[in-house]
GUDREN-586857 format. One line per 4 residues: number of its first residue (from 1); for each residue x, y, z of C-alpha. Coordinates in steps of 0.05 Angstrom, whole numbers, m for minus. Each point is the difference from the previous one (the first is absolute). Example, Ala and Ser with C-alpha at 12.3 -4.5 7.8 and 13.67 -1.06 7.14 Angstrom:
BEGIN
1 = 246/m90/156  27/69/m13
This chain:
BEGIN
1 = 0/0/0  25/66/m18  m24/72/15  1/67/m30
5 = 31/56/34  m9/73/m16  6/67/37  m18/75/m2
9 = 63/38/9  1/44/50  54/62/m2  35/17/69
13 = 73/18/19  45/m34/37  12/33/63  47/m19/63
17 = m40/28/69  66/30/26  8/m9/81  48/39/46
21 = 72/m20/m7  51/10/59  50/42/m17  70/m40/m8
25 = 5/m67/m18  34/m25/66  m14/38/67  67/m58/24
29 = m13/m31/61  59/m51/m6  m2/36/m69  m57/m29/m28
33 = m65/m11/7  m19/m30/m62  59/m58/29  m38/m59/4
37 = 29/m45/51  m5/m76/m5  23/2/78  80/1/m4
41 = 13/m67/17  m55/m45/m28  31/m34/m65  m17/m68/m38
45 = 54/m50/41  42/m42/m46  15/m44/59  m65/m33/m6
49 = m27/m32/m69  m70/19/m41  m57/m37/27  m62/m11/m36
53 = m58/m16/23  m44/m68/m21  m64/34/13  m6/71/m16
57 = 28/36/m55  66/32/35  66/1/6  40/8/63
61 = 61/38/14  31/5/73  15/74/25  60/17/45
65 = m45/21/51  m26/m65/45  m59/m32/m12  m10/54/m66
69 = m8/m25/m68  m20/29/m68  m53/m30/m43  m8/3/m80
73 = m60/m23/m41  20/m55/m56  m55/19/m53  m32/52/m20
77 = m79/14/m9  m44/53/m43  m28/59/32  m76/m3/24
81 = m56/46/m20  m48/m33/46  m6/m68/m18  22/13/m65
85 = 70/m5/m29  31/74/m22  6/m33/m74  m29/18/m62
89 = 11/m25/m68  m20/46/m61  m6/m18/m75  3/65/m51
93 = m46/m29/m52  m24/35/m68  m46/m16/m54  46/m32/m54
97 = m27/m45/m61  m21/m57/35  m30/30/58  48/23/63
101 = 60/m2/0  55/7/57  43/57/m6  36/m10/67
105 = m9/m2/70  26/7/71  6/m45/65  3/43/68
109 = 0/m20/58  39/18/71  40/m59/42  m15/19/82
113 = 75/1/22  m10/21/70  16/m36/68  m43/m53/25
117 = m24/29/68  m15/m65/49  m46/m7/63  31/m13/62
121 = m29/m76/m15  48/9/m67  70/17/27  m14/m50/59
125 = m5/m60/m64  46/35/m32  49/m5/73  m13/m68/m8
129 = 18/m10/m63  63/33/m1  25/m43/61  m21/m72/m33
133 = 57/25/m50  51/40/44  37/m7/57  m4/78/24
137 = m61/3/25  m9/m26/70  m42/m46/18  m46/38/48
141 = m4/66/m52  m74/m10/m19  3/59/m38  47/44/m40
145 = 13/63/m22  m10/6/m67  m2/47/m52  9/9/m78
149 = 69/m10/m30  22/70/m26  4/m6/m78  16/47/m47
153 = 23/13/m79  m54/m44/m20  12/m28/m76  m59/m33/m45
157 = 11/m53/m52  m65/m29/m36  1/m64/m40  m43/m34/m47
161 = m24/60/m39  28/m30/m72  m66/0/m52  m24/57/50
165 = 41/67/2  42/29/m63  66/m7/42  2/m46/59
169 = 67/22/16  m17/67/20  m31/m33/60  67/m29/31
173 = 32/31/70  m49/60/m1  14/47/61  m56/m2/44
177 = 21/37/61  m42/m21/66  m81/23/6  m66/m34/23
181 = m17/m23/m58  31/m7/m76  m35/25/m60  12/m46/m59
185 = m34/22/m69  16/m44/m73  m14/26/m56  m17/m67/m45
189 = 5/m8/m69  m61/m18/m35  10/m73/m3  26/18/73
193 = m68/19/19  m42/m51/m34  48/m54/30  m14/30/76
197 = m71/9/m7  m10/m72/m28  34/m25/60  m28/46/53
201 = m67/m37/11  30/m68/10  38/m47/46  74/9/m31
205 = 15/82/21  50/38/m34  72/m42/m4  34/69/23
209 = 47/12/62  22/60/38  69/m9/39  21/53/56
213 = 63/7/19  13/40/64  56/24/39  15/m10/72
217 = 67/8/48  27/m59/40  52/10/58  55/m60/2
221 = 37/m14/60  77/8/5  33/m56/m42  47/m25/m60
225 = m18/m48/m37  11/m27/m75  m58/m27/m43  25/m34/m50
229 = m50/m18/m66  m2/m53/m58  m38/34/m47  m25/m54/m41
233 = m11/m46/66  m48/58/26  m39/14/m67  m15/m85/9
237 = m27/3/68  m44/60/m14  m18/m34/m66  m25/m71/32
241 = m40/42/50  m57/37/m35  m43/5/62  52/24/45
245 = 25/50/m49  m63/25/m11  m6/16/78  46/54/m4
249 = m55/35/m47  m68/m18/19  m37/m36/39  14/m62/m12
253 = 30/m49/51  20/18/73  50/m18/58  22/m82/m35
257 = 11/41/m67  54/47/24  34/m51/46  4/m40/m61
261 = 37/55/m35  53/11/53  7/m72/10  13/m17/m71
265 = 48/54/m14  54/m23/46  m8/m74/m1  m5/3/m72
269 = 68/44/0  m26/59/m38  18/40/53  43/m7/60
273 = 19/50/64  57/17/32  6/30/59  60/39/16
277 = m24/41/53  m64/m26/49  m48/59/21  23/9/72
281 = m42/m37/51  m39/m42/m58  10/m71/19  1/m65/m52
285 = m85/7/6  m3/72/m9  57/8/m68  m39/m64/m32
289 = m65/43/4  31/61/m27  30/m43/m51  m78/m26/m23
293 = m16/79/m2  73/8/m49  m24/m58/m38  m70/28/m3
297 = 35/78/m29  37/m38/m51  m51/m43/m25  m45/56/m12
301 = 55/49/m45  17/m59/m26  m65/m13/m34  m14/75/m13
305 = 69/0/m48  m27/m73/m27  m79/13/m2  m21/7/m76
309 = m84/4/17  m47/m9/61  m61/m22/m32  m70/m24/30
313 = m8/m66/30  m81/m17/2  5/m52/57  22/47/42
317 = m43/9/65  m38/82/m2  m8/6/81  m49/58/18
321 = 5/35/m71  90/m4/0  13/m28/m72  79/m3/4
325 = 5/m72/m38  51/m10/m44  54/m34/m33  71/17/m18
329 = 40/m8/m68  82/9/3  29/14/m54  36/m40/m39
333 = 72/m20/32  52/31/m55  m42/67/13  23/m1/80
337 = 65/m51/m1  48/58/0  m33/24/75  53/6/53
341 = m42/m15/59  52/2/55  23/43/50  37/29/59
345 = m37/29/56  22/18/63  m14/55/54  m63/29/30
349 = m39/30/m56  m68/8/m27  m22/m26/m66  m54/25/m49
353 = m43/m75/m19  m54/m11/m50  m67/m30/18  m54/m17/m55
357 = m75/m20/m4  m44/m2/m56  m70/6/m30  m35/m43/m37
361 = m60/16/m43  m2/m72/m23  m44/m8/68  m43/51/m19
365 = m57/m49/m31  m69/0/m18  m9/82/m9  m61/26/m13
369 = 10/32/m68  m62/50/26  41/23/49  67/16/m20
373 = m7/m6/m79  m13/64/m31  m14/3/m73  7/71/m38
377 = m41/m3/m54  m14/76/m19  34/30/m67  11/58/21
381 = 34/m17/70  50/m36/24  27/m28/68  37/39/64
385 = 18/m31/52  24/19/62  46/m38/55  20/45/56
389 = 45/m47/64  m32/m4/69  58/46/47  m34/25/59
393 = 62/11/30  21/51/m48  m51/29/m45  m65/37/31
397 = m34/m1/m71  m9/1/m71  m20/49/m47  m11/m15/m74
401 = m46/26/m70  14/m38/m59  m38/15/m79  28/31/m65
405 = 4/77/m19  m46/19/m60  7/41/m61  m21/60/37
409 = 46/m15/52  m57/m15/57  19/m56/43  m57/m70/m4
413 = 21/m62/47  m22/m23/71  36/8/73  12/m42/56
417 = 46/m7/71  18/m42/39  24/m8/79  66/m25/12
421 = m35/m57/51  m29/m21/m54  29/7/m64  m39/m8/m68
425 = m23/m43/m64  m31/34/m36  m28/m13/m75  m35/50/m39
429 = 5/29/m72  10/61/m47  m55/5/m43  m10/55/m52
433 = m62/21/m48  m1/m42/m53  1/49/m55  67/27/30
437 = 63/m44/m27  38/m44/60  44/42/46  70/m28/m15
441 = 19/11/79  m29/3/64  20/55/44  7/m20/71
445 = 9/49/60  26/m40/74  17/21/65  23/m29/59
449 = m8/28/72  49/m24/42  m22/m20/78  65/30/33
453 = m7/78/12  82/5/m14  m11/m27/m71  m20/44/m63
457 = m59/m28/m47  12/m29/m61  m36/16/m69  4/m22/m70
461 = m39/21/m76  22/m56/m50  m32/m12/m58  3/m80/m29
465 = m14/m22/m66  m69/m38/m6  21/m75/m20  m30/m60/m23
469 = 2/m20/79  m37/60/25  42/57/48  23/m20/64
473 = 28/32/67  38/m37/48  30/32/66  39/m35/38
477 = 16/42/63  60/m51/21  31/27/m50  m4/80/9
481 = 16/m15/67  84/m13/18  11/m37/58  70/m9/15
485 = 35/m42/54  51/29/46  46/m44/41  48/37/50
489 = 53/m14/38  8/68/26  m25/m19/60  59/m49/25
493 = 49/67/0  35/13/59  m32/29/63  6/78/m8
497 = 2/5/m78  m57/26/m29  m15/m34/m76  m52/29/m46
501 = m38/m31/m59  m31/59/m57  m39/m20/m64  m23/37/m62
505 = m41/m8/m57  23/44/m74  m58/m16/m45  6/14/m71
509 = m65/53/m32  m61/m29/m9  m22/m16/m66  m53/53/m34
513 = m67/m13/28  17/m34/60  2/42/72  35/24/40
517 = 51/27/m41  54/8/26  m12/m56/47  8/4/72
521 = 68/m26/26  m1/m36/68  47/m17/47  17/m26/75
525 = 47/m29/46  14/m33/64  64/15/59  26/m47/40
529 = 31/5/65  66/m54/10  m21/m62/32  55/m49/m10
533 = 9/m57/m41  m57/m38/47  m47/47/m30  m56/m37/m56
537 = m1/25/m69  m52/39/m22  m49/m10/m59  m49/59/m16
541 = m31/10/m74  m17/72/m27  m51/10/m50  m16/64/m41
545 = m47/9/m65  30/m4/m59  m17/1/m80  20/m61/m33
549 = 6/26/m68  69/40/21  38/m53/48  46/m11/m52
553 = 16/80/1  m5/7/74  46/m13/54  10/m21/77
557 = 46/22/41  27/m14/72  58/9/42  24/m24/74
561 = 37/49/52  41/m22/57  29/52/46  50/m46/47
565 = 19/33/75  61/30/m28  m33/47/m46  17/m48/m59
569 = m56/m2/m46  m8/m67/m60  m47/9/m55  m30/m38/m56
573 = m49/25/m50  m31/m41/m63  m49/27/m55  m29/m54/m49
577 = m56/1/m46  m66/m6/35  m24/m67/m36  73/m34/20
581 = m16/11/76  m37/m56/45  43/m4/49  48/51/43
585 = 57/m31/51  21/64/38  55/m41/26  67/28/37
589 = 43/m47/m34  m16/52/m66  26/66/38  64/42/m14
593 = 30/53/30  m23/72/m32  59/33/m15  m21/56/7
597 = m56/34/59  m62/m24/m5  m53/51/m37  m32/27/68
601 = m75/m10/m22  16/m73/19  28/6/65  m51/52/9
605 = m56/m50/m11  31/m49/33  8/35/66  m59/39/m9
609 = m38/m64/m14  27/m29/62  m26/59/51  m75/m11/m33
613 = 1/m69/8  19/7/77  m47/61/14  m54/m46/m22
617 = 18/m68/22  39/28/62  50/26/36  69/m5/m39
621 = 57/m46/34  66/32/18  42/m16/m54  23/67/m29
625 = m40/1/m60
């Protein structure tokens, strides 16, 4: 069943409602508010391996706090409207010689990316399934902290869209970012379209994946060690183990599936350990565990230098909506035989890992084509759709008016917005008079109205040429949003030096049509006060608004101060291009000695900094400063 759509255009601008912005970016208390703390000392533990769990859809890491451990979903599931999915599929059909014919179409829908939140009833079977598998949970703990593992610089790769889209390698490692939840609009080809909508009424679902890979940071106890890797012995036990490889991606398998892994890589001798150095105080019990979590690290960038395709696997289980099922392709052995897969590690350090799930829309079954199949039938109009991410966290609303200009230049199209809480799908057209020819392009006016005060709005007028698929507008707001990682050592100076950490943003111009422009720079920092070399590192991530379109022109720059008791005063300052940085180690091993004084803005900060922090947190100790 298909159904007609058509709609009287409606002419209204675009506006952004501004609201009252503080003035400054950072009022610095500890030199930035807009730091967002993931408490100084709570980290991912090497020193105990991933646990999965057999009956929910989780993964476990242990924190370095006791009893704390971080939690990570293993599939991913579409957005709800209701109790309806947030999917539509649209066919642009005309009237050709034999009737309609498809011109084109589009598939939208949005993936829901955020945290599982559990009951208390949840994270106490959740407790318990964590300590079936590990030995650091004791066995009176009936319930443990737990929260969600801190991800970022999200990447998308979807597979199976051959005999759908024009290129299906434009859809490989697509930054992402990290939001609620992920728009995802295809434009199909016309046998594209006629394929989906012949499959979206019946048992089979589409044979399409969509892989995530996410970032996370994982502290590793003091230690040398040697791995050292047969290349072609590792590529065979990954090979001979579809199901367990496959658990590294989706959710397929659990706890037997991973030990399987680690125990076939060493007794097959694909990979053996050395260890030069012990952590200090781990006996034989503790280094074999942190040898399984190792194992479990090198397994996992093993496959993601050896994985050719995650594609769906239809007899995997759907719990509660979660369709993560899939199967994994390597590729073939001469394309990865040249990988040098071992290493040297040693010292106390912390590591940036990789952790994947998937979507599968092979579980999707049995769709209504009344529901989410929209045909366009209409000469003189064709499809729009729009797909705007789920980001509560960051964006208050959305503002939007799409249509086409006229001869007389007067402005015919529709408008629509959109919370940030809740995102949008929406599908609509441009329809003209009849007697007028088809507008080559469709004009669209967005805006985006960001939820912190400190942040300036974001607008855009494009105009996009009116294809055989329709016009579409995606926003992803992961990725006008930089989130960067900081990791500081700054802290473990000596007890009466005084360290500072700055940051800046140098964005390129704007491109014409899109505001601000200029855009706002931001920036921020953090001092530290010498605690010793018993002091924790610190991990904080900054995030600021940026515009996609001119990472490649824009740059991010940071630098480190250390004033030491004598009045000496090390320095280190790096400036990269924005879409090169992920990841900042403000470490003291980098600093030199400035030959010459330091500018006095930065000791001026720095010791001005200092005396606001203590007015407000209290009174200042006697050390001079």
């Amino acid at each position: 069943m298909s159904r007609e759509i058509t709609h009287d255009g409606i002419d209204r601008a675009v506006r952004i409602t501004h609201r009252p912005r503080r003035s400054g970016i950072y009022r610095r208390v500890n030199m930035s508010p807009r730091r967002k703390s993931m408490s100084d000392d709570v980290f991912v533990d090497a020193a105990a391996p991933l646990v999965f769990s057999d009956d929910s859809i989780l993964a476990f890491f242990k924190a370095t706090p006791p009893e704390t451990w971080f939690y990570a979903t293993r599939a991913g599931r579409v957005a709800m409207d209701g109790d309806k999915y947030r999917l539509v599929l649209v066919r642009n059909r005309k009237k050709g010689g034999g009737g309609l014919e498809t011109k084109g179409g589009m598939l939208a829908t949005q993936i829901n990316l955020a945290p599982v939140i559990g009951s208390g009833d949840d994270e106490r079977a959740w407790t318990e399934a964590i300590k079936r598998n590990s030995p650091f949970v004791p066995p009176d703990v009936e319930r443990l902290t737990l929260r969600p593992l801190g991800l970022r610089d999200g990447k998308m790769t979807i597979a199976g869209l051959e005999g759908l889209v024009e290129n299906p390698d434009a859809y490989r490692e697509i930054p992402i970012g990290v939001q609620t939840s992920l728009p995802i609009t295809l434009p199909l080809t016309a046998d594209g379209a006629d394929t989906a909508w012949g499959i979206l009424g019946t048992p089979a679902g589409l044979p399409v994946t969509v892989r995530f890979d996410y970032h996370y940071d994982v502290l590793y106890p003091g230690a040398h060690y040697k791995i050292t890797a047969e290349t072609q012995k590792v590529y065979d036990c990954l090979s001979l183990n579809a199901k367990a490889r496959a658990s590294y991606f989706g959710l397929v398998g659990a706890q037997a599936d991973l030990d399987l892994v680690r125990s076939e890589l060493t007794s097959s001798g694909a990979v053996a350990i050395e260890w030069l150095v012990r952590p200090e105080g781990f006996d034989d019990s503790r280094v074999a565990e942190l040898q399984k979590s190792i194992l479990d690290a090198f397994a996992k960038s093993a496959l993601d230098l050896m994985v050719a395709e995650v594609v769906p696997d239809r007899e995997a289980p759907d719990p509660e909506g979660y369709f993560g099922g899939v199967s994994v392709r390597l590729k073939d052995f001469h394309e990865v035989e040249k990988l040098d897969l071992s290493g040297e590690f040693k010292q106390n350090d912390m590591r940036t890992q990789t952790f994947s799930f998937s979507f599968s829309f092979a579980q999707l079954r049995n769709l209504d084509r009344s529901l989410y199949g929209v045909d366009i039938t209409g000469d003189n109009a064709i499809p729009v759709t729009l797909n705007l991410g789920k980001d509560p966290a960051h964006v208050q609303k959305y503002l939007m008016q799409y249509g086409y200009r006229k001869l007389d230049g007067s402005f015919n199209g529709a408008s629509a917005e959109g919370t940030g809480a809740n995102g949008l799908l929406l599908q609509g057209v441009v329809q003209w008079d009849p007697h007028e020819p088809q507008p080559p392009k469709t004009e669209i006016q967005f805006g985006v109205d960001y939820e912190q005060l400190d942040w300036e709005d974001f607008s855009t007028l494009t105009e996009k040429v009116n294809g055989p698929s329709g016009v579409m507008h995606v926003f992803t707001p992961g990725t006008y949003i930089r989130k960067i990682a900081v990791l500081s050592d700054l802290g473990k100076a000596e007890p009466g030096e005084l360290a500072s950490f700055e940051w800046r943003t140098i964005f390129a111009p704007n491109p014409p049509g899109t505001k601000p422009n200029p855009p706002k720079d931001y920036g921020g920092g953090v001092l530290y006060d010498g605690g010793g070399v018993q002091t924790p590192p610190d991990k904080f991530a900054i995030e600021f608004p940026y515009n996609n379109e001119v990472a490649d022109e824009s740059q991010f720059e940071w630098e480190v101060v250390l004033i030491k008791t004598d009045g000496t005063v090390l320095h280190y300052k790096e400036t990269k291009p924005l879409k090169d940085v992920s990841t900042v180690l403000a470490s003291r091993s980098r600093l030199k000695p400035m030959l010459q004084a330091p500018p006095a803005p930065i000791v001026a900060r720095a010791r001005g900094t200092l005396a606001l922090r203590r007015t407000v947190l209290g009174p200042a100790p006697s050390d001079g400063v």
